[in-house]
Chimera marker file (.cmm) of the C-alpha trace (Angstrom):
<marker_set name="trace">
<marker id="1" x="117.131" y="144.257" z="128.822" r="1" g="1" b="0" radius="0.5"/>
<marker id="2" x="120.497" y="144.194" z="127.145" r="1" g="1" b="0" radius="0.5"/>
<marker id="3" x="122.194" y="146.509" z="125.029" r="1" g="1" b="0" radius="0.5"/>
<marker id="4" x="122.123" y="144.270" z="122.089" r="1" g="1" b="0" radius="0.5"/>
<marker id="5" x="118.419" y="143.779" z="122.263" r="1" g="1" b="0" radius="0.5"/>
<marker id="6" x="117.674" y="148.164" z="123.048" r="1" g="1" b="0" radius="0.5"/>
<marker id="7" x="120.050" y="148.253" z="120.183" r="1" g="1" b="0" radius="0.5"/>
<marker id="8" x="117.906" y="146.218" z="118.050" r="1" g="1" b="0" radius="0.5"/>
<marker id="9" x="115.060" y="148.109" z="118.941" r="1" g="1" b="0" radius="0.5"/>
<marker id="10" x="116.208" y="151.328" z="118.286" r="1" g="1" b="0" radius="0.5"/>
<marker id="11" x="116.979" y="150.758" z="114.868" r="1" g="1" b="0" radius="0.5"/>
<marker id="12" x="113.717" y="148.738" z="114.059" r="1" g="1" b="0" radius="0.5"/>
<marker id="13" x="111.796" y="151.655" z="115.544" r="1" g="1" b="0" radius="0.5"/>
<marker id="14" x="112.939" y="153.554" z="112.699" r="1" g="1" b="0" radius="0.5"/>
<marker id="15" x="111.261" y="151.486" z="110.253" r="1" g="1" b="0" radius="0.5"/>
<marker id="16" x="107.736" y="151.959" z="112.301" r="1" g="1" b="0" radius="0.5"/>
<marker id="17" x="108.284" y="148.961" z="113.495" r="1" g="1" b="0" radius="0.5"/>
<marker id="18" x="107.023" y="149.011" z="117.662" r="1" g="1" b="0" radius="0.5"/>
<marker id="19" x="107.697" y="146.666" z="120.469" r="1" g="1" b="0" radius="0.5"/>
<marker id="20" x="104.753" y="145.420" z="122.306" r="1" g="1" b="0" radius="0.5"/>
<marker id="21" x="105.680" y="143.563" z="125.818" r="1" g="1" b="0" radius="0.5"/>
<marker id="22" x="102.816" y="141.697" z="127.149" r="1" g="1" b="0" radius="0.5"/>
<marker id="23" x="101.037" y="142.047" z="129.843" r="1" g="1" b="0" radius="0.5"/>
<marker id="24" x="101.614" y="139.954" z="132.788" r="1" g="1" b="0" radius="0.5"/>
<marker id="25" x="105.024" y="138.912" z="131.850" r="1" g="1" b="0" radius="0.5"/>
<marker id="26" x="108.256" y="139.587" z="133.163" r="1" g="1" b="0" radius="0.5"/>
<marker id="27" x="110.448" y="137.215" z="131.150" r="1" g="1" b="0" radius="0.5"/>
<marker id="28" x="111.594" y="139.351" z="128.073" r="1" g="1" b="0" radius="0.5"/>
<marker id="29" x="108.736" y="138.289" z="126.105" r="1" g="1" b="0" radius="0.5"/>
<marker id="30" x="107.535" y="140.997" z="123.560" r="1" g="1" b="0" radius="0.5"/>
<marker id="31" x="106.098" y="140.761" z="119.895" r="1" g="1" b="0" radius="0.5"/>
<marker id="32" x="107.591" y="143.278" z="117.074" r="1" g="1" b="0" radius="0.5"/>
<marker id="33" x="104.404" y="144.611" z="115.055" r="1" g="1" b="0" radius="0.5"/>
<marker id="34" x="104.574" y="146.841" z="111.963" r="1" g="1" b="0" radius="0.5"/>
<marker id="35" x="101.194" y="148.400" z="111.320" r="1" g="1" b="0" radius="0.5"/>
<marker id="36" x="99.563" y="146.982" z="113.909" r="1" g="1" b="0" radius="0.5"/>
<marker id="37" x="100.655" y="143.294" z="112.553" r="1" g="1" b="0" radius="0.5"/>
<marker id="38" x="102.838" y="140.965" z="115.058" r="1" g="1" b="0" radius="0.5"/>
<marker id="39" x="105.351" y="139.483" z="112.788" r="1" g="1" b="0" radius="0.5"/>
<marker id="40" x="108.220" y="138.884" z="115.289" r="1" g="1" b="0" radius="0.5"/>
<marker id="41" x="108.402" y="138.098" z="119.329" r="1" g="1" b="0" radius="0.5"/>
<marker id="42" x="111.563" y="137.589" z="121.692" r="1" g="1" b="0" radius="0.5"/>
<marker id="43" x="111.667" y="134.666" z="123.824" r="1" g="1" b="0" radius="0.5"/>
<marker id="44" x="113.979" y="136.747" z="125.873" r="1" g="1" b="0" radius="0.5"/>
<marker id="45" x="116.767" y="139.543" z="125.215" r="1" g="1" b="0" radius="0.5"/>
<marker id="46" x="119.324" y="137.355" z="123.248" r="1" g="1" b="0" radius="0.5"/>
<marker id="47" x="116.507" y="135.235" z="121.032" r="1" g="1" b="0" radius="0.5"/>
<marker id="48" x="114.138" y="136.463" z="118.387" r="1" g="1" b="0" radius="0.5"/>
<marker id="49" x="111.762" y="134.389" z="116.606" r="1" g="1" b="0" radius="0.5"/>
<marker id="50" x="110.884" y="136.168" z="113.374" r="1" g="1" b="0" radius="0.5"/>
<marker id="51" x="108.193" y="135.173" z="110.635" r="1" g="1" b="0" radius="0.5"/>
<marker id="52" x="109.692" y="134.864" z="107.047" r="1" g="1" b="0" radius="0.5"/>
<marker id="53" x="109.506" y="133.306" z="103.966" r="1" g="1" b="0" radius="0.5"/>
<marker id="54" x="109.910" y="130.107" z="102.720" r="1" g="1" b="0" radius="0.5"/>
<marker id="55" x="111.833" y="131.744" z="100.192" r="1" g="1" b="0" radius="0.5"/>
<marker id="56" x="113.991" y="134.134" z="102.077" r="1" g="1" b="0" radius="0.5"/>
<marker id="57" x="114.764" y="131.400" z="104.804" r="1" g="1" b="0" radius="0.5"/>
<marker id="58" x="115.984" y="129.325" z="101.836" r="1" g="1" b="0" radius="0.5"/>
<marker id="59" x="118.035" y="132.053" z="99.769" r="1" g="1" b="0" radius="0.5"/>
<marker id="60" x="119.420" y="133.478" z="103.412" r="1" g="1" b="0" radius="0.5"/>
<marker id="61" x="120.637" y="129.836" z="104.438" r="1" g="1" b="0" radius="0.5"/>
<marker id="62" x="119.068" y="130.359" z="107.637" r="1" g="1" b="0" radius="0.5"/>
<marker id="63" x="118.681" y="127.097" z="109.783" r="1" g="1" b="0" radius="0.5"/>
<marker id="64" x="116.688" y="126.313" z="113.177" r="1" g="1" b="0" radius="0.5"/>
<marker id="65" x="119.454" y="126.119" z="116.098" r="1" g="1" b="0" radius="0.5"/>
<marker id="66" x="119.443" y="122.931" z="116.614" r="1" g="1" b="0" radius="0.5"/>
<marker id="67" x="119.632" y="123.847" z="120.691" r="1" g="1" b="0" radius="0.5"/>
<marker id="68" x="116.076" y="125.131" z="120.769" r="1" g="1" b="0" radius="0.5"/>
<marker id="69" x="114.225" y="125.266" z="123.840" r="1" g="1" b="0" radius="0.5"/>
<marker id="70" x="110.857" y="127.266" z="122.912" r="1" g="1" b="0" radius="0.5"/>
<marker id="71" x="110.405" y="125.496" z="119.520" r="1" g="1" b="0" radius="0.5"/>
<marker id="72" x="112.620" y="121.994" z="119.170" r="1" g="1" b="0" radius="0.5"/>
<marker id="73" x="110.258" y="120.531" z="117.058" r="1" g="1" b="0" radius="0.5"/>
<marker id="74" x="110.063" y="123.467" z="114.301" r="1" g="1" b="0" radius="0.5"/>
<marker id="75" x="109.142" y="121.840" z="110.867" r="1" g="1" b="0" radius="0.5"/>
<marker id="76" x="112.687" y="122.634" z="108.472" r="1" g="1" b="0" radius="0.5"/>
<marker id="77" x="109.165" y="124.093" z="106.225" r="1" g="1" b="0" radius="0.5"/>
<marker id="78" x="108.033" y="126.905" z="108.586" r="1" g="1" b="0" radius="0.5"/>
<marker id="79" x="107.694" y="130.430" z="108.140" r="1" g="1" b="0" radius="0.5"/>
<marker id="80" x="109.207" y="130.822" z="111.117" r="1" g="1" b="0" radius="0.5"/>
<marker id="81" x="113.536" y="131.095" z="112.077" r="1" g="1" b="0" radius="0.5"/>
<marker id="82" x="114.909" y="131.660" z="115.870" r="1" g="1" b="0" radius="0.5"/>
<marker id="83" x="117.912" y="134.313" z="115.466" r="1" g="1" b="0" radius="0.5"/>
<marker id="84" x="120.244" y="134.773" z="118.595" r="1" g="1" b="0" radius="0.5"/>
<marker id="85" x="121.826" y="138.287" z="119.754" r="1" g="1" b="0" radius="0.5"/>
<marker id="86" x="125.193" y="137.455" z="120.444" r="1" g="1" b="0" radius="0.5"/>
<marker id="87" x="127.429" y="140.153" z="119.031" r="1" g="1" b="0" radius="0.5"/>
<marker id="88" x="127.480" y="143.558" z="117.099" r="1" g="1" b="0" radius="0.5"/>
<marker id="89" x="127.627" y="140.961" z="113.757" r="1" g="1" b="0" radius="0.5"/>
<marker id="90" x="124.009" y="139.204" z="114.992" r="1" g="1" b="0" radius="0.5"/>
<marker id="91" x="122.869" y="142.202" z="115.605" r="1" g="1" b="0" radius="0.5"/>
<marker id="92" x="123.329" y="143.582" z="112.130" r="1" g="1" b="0" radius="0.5"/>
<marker id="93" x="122.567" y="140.508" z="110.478" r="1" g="1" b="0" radius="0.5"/>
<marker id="94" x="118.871" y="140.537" z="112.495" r="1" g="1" b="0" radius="0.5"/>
<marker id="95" x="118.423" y="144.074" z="111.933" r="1" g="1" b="0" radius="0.5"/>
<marker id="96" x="118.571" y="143.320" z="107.975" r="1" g="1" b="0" radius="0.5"/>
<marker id="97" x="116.039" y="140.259" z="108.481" r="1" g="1" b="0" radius="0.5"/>
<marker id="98" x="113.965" y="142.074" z="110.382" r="1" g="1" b="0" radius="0.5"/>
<marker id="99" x="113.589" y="144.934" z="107.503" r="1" g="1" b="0" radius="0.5"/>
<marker id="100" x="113.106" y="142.027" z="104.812" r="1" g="1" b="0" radius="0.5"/>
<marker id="101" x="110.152" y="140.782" z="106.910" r="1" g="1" b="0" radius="0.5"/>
<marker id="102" x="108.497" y="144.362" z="107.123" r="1" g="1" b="0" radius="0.5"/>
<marker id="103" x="109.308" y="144.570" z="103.113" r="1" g="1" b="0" radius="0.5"/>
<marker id="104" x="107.443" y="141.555" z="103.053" r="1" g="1" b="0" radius="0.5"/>
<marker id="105" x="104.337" y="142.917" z="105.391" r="1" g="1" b="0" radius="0.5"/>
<marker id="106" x="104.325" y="146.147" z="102.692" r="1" g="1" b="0" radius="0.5"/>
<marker id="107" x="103.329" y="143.859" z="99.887" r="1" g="1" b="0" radius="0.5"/>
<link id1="1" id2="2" r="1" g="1" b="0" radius="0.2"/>
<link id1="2" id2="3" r="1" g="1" b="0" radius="0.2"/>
<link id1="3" id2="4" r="1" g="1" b="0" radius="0.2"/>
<link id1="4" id2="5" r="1" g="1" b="0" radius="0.2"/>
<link id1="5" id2="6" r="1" g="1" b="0" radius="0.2"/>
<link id1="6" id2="7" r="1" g="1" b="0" radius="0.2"/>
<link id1="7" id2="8" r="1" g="1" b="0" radius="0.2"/>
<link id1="8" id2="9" r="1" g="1" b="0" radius="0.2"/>
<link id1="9" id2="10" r="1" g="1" b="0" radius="0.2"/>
<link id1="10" id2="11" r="1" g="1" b="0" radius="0.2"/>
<link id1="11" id2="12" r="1" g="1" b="0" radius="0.2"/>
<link id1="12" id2="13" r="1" g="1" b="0" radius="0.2"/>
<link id1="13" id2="14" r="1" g="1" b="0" radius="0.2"/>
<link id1="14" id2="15" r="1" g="1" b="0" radius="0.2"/>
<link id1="15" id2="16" r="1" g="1" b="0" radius="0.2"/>
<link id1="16" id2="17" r="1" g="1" b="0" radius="0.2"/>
<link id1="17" id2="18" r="1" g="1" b="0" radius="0.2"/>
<link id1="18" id2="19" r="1" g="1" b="0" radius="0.2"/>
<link id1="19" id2="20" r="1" g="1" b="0" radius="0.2"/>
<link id1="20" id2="21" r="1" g="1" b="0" radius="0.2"/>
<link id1="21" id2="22" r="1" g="1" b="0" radius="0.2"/>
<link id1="22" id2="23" r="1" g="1" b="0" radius="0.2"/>
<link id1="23" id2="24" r="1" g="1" b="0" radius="0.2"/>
<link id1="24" id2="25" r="1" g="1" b="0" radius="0.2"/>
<link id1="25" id2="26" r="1" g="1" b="0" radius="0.2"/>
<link id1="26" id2="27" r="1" g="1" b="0" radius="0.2"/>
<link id1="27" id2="28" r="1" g="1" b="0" radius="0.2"/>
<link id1="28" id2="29" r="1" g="1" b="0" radius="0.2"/>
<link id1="29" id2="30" r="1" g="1" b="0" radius="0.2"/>
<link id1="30" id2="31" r="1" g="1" b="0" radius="0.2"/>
<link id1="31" id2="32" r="1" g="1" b="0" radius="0.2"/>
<link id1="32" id2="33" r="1" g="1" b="0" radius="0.2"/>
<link id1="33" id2="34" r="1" g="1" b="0" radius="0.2"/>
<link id1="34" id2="35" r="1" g="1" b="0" radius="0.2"/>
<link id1="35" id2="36" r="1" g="1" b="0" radius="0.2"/>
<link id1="36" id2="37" r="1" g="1" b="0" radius="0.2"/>
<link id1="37" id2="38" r="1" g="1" b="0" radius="0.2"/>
<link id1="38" id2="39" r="1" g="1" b="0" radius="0.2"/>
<link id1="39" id2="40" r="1" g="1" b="0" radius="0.2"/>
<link id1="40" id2="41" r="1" g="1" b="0" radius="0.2"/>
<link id1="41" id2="42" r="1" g="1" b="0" radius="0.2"/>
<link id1="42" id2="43" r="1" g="1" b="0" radius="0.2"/>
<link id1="43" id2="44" r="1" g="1" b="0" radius="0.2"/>
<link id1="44" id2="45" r="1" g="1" b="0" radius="0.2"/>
<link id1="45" id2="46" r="1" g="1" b="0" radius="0.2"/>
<link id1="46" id2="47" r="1" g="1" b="0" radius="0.2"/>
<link id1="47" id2="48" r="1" g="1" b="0" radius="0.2"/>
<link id1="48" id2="49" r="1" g="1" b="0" radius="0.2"/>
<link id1="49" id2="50" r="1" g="1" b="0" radius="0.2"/>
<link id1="50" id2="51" r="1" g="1" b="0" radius="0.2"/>
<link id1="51" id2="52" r="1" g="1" b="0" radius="0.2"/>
<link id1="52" id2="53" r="1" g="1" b="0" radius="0.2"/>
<link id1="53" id2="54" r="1" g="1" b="0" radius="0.2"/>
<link id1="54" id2="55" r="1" g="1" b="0" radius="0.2"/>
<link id1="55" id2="56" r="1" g="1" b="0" radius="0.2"/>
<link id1="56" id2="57" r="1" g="1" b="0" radius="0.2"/>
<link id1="57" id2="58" r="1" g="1" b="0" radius="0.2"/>
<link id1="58" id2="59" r="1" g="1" b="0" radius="0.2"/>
<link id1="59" id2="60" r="1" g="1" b="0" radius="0.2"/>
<link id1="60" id2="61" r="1" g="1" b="0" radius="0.2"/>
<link id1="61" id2="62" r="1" g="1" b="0" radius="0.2"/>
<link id1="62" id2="63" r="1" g="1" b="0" radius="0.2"/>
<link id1="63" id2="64" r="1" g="1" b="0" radius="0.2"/>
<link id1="64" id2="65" r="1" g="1" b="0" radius="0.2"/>
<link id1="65" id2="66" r="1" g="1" b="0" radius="0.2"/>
<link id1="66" id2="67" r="1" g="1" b="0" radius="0.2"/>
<link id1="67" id2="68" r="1" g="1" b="0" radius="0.2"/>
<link id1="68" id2="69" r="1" g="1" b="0" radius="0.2"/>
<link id1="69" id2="70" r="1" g="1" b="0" radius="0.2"/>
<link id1="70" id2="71" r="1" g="1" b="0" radius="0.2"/>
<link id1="71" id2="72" r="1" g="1" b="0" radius="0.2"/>
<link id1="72" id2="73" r="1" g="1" b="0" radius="0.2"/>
<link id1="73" id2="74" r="1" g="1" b="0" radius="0.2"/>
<link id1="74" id2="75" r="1" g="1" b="0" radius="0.2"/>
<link id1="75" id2="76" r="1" g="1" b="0" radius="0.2"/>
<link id1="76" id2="77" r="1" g="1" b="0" radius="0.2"/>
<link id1="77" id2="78" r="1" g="1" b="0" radius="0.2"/>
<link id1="78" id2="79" r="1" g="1" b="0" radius="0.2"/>
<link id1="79" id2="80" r="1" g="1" b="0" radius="0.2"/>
<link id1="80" id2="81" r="1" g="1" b="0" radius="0.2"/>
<link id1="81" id2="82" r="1" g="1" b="0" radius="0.2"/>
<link id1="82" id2="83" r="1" g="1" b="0" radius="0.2"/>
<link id1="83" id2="84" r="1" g="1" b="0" radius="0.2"/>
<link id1="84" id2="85" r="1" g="1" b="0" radius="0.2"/>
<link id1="85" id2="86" r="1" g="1" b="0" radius="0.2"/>
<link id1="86" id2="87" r="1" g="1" b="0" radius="0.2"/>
<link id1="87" id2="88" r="1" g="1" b="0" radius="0.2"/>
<link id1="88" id2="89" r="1" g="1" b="0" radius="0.2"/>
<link id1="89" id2="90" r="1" g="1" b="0" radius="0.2"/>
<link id1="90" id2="91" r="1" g="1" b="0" radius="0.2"/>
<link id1="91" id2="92" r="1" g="1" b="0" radius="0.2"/>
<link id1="92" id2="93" r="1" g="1" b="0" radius="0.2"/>
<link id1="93" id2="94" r="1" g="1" b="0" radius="0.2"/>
<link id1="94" id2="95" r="1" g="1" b="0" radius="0.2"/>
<link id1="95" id2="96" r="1" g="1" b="0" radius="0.2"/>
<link id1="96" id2="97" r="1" g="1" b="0" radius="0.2"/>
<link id1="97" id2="98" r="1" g="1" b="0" radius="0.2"/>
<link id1="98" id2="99" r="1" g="1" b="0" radius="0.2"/>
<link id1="99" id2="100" r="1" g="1" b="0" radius="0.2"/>
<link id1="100" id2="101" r="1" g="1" b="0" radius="0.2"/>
<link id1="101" id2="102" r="1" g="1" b="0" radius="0.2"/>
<link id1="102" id2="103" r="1" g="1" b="0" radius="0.2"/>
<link id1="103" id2="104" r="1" g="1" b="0" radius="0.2"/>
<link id1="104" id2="105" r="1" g="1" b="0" radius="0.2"/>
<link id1="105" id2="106" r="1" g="1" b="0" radius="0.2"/>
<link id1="106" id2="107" r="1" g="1" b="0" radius="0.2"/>
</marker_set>
């Protein structure tokens, strides 16, 4: 697992927020659930695939990468974005997404 990804998770946990590998696996794949509810999973340690709003997508500017290999054909309309863990910056920048999603899962 790498740093950026443990780093993630550490400050996630803090918002109740756990990390549930699955079974069987042993390519990095692992949902986020708040309360029990999956709302995020990695494809591995540097890509998250987080469930968000329409709304929030739009107003964040967020875009599919257009490099996908787990979801090329992603409808521009989905509820769902693919965020890479690149650098301290990505890592802040998915740490904030990830807290408007559990905001969302409060509601």
């Amino acid at each position: 697992m790498t740093s950026l990804r443990k780093q993630l998770i550490a400050r996630v946990r803090k918002l109740g927020v756990e990390e549930r590998p699955f079974p069987g696996r042993d390519d990095g794949f692992a949902a986020l659930c708040y309360r029990d509810k999956p709302f995020a999973h990695f494809h591995h340690d540097e890509e998250l695939d987080l469930h968000l709003t329409r709304s929030v997508i739009a107003r964040e500017d967020l875009v599919q990468p257009s490099n996908s290999v787990h979801h090329p054909k992603r409808s521009k309309n989905a509820h769902w974005i693919e965020l890479r863990l690149k650098t301290v910056a990505d890592l802040d920048h998915v740490t904030r997404l990830v807290k408007l999603a559990v905001a969302n899962l409060e509601t």
